[in-house]
C-alpha positions as a printed NumPy array, in Angstrom:
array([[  0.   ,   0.   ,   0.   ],
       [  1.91 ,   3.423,  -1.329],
       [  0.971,   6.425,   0.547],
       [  2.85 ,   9.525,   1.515],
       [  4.248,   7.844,   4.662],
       [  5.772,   4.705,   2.729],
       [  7.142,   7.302,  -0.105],
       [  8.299,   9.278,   2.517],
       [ 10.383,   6.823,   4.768],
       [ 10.452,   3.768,   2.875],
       [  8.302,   1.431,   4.663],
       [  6.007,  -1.398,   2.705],
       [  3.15 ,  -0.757,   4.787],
       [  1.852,   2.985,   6.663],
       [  1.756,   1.712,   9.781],
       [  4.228,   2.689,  12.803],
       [  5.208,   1.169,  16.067],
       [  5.414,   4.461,  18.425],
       [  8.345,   4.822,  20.704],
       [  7.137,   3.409,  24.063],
       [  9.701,   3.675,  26.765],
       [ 11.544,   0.338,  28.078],
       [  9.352,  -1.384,  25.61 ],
       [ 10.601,  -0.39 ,  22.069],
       [ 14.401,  -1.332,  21.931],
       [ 15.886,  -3.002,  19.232],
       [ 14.145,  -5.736,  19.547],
       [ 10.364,  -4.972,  18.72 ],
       [ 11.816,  -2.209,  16.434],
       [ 13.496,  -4.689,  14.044],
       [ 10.641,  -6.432,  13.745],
       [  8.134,  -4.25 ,  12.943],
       [ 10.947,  -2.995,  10.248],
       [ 11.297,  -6.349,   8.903],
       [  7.902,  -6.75 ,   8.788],
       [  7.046,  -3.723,   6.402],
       [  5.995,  -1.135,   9.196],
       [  8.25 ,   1.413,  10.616],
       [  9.798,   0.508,  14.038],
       [ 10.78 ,   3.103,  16.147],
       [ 13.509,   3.005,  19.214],
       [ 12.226,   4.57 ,  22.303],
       [ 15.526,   6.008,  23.205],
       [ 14.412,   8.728,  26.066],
       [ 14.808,   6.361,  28.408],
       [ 18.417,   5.276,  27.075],
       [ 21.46 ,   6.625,  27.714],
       [ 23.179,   7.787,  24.394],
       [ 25.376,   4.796,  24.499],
       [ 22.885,   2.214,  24.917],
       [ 21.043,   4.336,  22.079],
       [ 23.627,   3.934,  19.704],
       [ 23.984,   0.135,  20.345],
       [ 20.384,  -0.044,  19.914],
       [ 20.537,   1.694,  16.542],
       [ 23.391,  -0.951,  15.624],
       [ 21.642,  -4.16 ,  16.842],
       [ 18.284,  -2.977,  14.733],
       [ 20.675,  -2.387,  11.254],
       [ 22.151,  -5.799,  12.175],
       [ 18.457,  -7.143,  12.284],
       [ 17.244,  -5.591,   9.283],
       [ 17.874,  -3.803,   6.475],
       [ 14.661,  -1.903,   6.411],
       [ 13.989,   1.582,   7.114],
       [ 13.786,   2.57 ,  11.15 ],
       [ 13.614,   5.731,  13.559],
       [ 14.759,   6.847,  16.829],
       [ 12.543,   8.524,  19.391],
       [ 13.891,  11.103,  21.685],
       [ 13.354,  13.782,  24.019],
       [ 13.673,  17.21 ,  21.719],
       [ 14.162,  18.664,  25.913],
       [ 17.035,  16.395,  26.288],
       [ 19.92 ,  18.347,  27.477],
       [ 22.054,  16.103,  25.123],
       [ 19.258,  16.017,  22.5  ],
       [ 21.877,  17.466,  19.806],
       [ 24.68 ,  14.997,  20.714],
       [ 21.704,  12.075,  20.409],
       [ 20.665,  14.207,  16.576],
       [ 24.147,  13.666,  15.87 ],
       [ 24.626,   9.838,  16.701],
       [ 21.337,   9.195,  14.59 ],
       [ 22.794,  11.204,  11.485],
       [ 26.139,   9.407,  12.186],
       [ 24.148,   6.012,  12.492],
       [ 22.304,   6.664,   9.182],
       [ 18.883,   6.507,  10.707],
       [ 16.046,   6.959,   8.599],
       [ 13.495,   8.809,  10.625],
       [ 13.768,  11.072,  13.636],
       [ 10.944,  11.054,  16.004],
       [ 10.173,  13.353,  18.952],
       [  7.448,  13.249,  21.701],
       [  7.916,  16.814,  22.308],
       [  8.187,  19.756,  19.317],
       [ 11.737,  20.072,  18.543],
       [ 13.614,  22.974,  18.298],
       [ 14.202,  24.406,  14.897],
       [ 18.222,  24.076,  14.625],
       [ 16.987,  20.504,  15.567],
       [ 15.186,  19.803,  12.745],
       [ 17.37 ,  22.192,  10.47 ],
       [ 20.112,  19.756,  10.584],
       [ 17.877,  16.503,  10.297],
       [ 17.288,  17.695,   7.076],
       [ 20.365,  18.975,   6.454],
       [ 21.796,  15.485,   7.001],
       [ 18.692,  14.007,   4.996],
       [ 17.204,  12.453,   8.061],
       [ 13.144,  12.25 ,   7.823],
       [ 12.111,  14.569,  11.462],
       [  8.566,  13.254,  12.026],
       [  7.554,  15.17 ,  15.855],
       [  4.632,  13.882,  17.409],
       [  1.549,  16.933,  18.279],
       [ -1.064,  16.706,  20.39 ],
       [ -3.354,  20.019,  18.884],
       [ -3.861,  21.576,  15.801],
       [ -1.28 ,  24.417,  16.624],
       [  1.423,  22.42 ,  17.547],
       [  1.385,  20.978,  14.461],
       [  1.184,  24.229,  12.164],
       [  3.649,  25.156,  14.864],
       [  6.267,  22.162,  13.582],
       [  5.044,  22.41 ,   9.784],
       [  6.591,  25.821,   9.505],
       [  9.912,  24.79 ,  11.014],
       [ 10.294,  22.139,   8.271],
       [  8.798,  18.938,   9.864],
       [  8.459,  16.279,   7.264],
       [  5.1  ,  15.114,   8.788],
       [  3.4  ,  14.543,  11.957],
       [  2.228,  12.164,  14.257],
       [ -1.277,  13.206,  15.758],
       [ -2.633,  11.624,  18.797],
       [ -6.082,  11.999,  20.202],
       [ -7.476,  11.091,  23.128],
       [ -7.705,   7.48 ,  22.931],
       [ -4.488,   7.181,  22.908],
       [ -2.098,   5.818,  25.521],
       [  0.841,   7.424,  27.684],
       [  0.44 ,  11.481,  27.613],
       [ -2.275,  12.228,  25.713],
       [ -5.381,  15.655,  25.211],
       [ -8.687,  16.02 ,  25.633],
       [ -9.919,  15.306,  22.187],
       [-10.366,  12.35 ,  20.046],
       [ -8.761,  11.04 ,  17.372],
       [-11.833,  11.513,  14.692],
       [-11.823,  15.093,  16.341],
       [ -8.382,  16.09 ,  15.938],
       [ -7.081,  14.338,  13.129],
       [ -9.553,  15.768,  10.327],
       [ -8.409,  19.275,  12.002],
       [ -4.912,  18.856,  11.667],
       [ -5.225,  17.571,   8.189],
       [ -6.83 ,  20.243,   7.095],
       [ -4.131,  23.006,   8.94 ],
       [ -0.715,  21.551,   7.462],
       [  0.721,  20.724,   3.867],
       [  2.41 ,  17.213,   5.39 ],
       [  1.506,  14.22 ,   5.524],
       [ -0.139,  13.163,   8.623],
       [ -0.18 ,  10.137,  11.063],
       [ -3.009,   9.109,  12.944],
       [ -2.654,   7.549,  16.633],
       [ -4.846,   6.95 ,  19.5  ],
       [ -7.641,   4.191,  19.106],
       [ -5.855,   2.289,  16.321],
       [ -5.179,  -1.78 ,  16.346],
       [ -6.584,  -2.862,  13.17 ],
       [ -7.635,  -2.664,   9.143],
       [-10.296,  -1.009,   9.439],
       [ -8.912,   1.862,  11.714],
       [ -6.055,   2.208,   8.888],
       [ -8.585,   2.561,   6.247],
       [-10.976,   4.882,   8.486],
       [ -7.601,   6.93 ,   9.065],
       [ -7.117,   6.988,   5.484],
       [-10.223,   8.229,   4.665],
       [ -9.875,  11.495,   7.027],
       [ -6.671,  12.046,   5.078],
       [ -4.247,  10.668,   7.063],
       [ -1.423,   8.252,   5.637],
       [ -1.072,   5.834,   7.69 ],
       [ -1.488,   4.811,  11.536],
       [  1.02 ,   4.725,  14.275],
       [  0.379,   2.046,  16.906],
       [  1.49 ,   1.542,  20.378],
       [ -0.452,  -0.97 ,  22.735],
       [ -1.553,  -3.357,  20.046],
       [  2.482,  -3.723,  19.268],
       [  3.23 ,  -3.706,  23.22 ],
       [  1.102,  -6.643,  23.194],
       [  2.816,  -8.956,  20.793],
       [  5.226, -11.573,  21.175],
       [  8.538,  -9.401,  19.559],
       [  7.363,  -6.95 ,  22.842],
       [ 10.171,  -7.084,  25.702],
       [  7.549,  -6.791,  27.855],
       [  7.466,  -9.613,  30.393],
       [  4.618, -12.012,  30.436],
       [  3.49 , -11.336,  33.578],
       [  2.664,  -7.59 ,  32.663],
       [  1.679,  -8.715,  28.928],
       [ -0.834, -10.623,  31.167],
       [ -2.517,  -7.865,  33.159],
       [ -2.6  ,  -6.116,  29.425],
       [ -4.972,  -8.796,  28.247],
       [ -7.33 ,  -9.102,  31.098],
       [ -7.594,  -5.32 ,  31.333],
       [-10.987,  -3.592,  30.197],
       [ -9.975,  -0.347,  31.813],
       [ -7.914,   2.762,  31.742],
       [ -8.149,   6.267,  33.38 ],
       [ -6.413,   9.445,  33.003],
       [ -4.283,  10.77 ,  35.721],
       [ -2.145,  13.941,  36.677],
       [ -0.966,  11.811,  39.333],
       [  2.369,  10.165,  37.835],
       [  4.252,  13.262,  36.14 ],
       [  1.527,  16.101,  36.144],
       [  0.078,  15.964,  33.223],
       [ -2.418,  13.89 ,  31.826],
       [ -1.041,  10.447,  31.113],
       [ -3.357,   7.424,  30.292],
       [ -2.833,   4.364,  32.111],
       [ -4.103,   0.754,  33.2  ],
       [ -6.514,   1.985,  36.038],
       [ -4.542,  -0.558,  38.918],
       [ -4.667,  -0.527,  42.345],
       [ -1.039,   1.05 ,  42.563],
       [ -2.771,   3.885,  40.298],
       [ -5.132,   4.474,  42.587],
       [ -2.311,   5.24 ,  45.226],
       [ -0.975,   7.468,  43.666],
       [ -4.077,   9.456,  43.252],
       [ -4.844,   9.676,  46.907],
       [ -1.08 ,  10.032,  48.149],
       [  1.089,  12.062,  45.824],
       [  4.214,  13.311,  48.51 ],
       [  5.153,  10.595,  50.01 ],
       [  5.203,   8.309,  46.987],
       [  6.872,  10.724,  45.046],
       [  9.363,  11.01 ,  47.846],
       [ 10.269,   7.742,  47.787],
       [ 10.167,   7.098,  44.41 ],
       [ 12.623,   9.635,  44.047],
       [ 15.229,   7.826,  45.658],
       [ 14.93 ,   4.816,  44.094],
       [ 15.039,   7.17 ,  40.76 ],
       [ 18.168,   8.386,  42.495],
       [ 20.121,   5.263,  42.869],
       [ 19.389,   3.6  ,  39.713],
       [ 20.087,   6.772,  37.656],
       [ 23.145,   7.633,  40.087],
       [ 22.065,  11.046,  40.093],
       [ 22.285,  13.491,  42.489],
       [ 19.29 ,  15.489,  44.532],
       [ 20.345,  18.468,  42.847],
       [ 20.543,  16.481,  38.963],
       [ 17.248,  15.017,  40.425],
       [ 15.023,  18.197,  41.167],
       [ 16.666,  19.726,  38.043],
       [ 15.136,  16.971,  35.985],
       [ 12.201,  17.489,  37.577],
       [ 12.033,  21.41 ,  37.12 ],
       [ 12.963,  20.878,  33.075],
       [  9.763,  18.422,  33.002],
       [  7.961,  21.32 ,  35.185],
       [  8.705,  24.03 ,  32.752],
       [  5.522,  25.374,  31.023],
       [  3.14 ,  23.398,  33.697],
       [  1.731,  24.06 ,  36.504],
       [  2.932,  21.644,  39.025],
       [  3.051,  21.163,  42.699],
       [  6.644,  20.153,  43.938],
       [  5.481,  16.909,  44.884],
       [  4.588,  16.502,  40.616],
       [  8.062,  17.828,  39.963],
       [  9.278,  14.617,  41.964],
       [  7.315,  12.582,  40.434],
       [  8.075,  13.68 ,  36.704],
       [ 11.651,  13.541,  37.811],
       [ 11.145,   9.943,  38.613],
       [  8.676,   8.452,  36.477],
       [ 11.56 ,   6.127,  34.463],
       [ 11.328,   4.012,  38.339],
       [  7.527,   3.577,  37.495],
       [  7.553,   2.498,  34.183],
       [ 10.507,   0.415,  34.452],
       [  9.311,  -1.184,  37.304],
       [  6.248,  -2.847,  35.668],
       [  7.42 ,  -3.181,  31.198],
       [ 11.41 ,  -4.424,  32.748],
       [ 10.829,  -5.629,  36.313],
       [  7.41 ,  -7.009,  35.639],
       [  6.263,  -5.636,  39.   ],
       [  2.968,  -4.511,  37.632],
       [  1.752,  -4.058,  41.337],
       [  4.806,  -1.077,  41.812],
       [  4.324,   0.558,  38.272],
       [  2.602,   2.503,  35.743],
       [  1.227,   0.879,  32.78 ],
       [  0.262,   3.589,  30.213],
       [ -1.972,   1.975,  27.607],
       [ -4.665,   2.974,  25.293],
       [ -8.032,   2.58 ,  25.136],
       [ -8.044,  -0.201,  22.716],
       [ -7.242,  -2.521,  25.395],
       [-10.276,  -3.661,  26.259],
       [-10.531,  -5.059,  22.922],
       [ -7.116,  -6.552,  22.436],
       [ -6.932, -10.5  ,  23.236],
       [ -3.987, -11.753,  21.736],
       [ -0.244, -11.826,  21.355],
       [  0.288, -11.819,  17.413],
       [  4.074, -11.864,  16.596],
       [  4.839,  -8.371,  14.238],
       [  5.078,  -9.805,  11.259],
       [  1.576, -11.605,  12.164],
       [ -0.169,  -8.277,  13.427],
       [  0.911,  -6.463,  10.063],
       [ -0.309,  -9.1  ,   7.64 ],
       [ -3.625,  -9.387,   9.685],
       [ -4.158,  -5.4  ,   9.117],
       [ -3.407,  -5.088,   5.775],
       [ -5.84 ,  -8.06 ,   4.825],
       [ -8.303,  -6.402,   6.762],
       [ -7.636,  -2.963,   4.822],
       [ -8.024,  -4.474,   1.702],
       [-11.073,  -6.489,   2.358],
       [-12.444,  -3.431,   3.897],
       [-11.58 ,  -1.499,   0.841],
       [-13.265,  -3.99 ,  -1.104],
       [-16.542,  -4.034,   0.486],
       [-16.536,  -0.606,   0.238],
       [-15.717,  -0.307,  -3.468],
       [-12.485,   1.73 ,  -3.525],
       [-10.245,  -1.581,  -3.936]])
């Protein structure tokens, strides 16, 4: 299926695995590559070493196109935009809008800088720096996430910018891609239906609580900002006792990071800046690596967060990525079919 995503990047297929923390290494990327999707490495939570051996473990795997996922806030974002050009990565991929000199030498260095945007303006906001496309996610989706759905926002932002778009937030199967088509988008990024396949890291015991889950919720109460999750008892914690837990949490954040209080709070004020957040938030956003590690690496799903999206509740099985991708793209045809545009 050509669209302006698979022109664009050089994928078979216009679907994308998003960069989920601890859960998109080299691993599920690769395969979601190999598979004729693009696989993206969730590298905010690496350090830039680990990064970079992640980036050379996925061109070991596969020869197909792949992108990296940072943090555009990183204080070594531009050392991590140079190991990617260095690396020869195909696609650039940021969870936050990235600065302009950012994106000026993505392009520069013919790297495709596809930001992810959460409102209409933040996308016209990215367009006119020189984005190559974006990634729009609407309320259904999991991790940080707005106020308004996907068949909301996605016809809006369409309509505002002259790149191609990406739809995310409710998708998990052919007939989302061609629905997503049909509002103009080109193609569908994915991130709990390829969490919960069997190229996912995650362990089983979390993949598990996944499966049997019908519910999620939308809390302030990990970082500050709205962030869907698994609605757990843990959860629930957190959103009747913020200081303590964030207390604590903070140290453990402190000796597995081996940073200091003063690295610590600053993390937590760069995470702060532009929000309006209580200190005990600040120590929480500082630390929220502890809680998401703890459940998709430690498979303590009764200590951690488990940010998910709404689709599942309707999610069942553990498809490998090859698998998943074939199973959508029949779907999308036979939908396409029945609805005469095949």
């Amino acid at each position: 299926m050509r669209t302006a995503l698979t022109e664009l990047v050089g994928c078979r297929y216009p679907i994308v695995q998003t960069g989920m923390g601890y859960v998109a290494g080299a691993r599920l990327a690769a395969a979601t590559s190999t598979a004729g999707g693009l696989g993206v490495i969730a590298a905010a939570t690496m350090s830039v070493a680990e990064m970079t051996a992640a980036i050379r473990e996925v061109k070991e795997r596969t020869d197909a196109p792949f992108g990296v996922n940072i943090r555009s806030d990183a204080d070594d974002a531009r050392e991590r935009v140079e190991v990617m050009v260095r690396e020869g990565v195909r696609v650039a991929s940021f969870a936050l809008a990235p600065r302009r000199e950012l994106i000026a030498r993505l392009r520069d260095a013919g790297v495709v800088t596809i930001p992810s945007v959460g409102a209409r303006r933040h996308a016209e906001k990215v367009a006119g720096w020189g984005a190559d496309a974006v990634i729009v996610q609407g309320g259904e989706g999991g991790g940080h996430t707005g106020p308004v759905a996907t068949t909301l926002l996605l016809p809006q932002v369409v309509d505002a910018v002259g790149i191609p778009v990406v739809a995310a937030g409710g998708f998990f199967d052919g007939r989302g891609l061609v629905a997503a088509l049909a509002y103009g988008a080109c193609g569908v990024a994915m991130g709990t239906r390829f969490l919960l396949t069997s190229d996912s890291p995650v362990p089983d015991e979390v993949k598990k609580v996944y499966l049997e889950a019908r519910d999620t919720l939308v809390t302030t109460r990990v970082d500050g900002v709205p962030h869907r999750v698994l609605r757990t008892p843990f959860v629930e914690s957190l959103e009747r006792s913020r200081l303590l837990r964030a207390v604590v949490n903070g140290a453990r954040f402190k000796r597995l990071s081996g940073l200091s209080w003063g690295e610590l709070i600053r993390e937590g004020r760069r995470m702060r800046h532009g929000r309006e957040l209580t200190w005990a938030q600040v120590l929480q956003a500082a630390n929220t690596p502890v809680l998401l590690r703890a459940a998709m690496v430690d498979g303590r799903a009764d200590l951690g967060v488990m940010a998910a999206g709404q689709v599942v509740g309707v999610l069942d099985d553990l498809p490998s990525c090859e698998e998943l991708i074939t199973r959508i793209m029949a779907e999308a045809e036979t939908t396409l079919e029945r609805l005469g545009a095949g």
